[in-house]
C-alpha positions in Angstrom: -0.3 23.2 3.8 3.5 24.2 4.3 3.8 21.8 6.5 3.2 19.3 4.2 5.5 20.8 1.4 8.2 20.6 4.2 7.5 17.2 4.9 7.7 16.5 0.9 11.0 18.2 0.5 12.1 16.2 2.9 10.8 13.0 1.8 12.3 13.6 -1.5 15.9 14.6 0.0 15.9 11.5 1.7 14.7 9.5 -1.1 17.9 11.1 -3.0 20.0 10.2 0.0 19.2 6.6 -0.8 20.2 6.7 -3.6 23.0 9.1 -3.3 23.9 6.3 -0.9 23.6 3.2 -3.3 25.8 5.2 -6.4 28.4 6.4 -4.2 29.1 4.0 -1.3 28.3 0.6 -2.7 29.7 1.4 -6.7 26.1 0.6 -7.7 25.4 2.2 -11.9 23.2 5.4 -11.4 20.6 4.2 -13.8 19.9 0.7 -12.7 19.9 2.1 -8.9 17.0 4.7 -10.1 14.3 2.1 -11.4 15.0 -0.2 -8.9 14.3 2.9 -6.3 11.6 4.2 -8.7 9.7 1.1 -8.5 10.3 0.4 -4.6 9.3 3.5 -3.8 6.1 3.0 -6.1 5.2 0.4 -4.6 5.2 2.1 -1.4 2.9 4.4 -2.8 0.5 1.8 -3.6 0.8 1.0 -0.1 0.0 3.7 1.1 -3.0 5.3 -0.6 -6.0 3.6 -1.5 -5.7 4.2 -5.3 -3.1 4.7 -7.5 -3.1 8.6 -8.1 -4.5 9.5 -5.1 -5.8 13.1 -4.7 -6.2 16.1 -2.7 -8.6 17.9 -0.3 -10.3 20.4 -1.8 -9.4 23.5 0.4 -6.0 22.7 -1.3 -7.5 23.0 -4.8 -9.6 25.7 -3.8 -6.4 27.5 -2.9 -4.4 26.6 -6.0 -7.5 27.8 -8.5 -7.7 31.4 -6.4 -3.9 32.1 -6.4 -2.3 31.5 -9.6 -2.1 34.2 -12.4 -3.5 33.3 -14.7 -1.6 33.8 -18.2 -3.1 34.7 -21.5 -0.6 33.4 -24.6 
């Protein structure tokens, strides 16, 4: 599981690279460079999974309902 948190993180630093990339280098405006990303990298998404939303394996879940507090207001 870690490993793909790592992978993740990295993912999403690289993804803010890009960007980073656009906005500083090529004088592109901040907001117009983030939905155009937004929607590229959506579309990879849908690409790449079968569905939009996707899911995950149930050991995952399993692990997530066990170890959280849980918090009474």
């Amino acid at each position: 599981m870690w490993l793909y948190v790592a992978g993740s993180l990295l993912v999403g630093i690289l993804a803010g690279a890009i960007n980073g990339f656009f906005v500083a280098q090529l004088r592109l405006q901040p907001i117009i460079t983030t939905y155009a990303t937004s929607f590229l990298y959506a579309g990879l998404a849908l690409f790449i999974l079968p569905n939009p939303g996707g899911g995950i394996p149930g050991s995952i879940a399993r692990l997530y309902r066990n170890q959280m507090p849980l918090v009474y207001p």
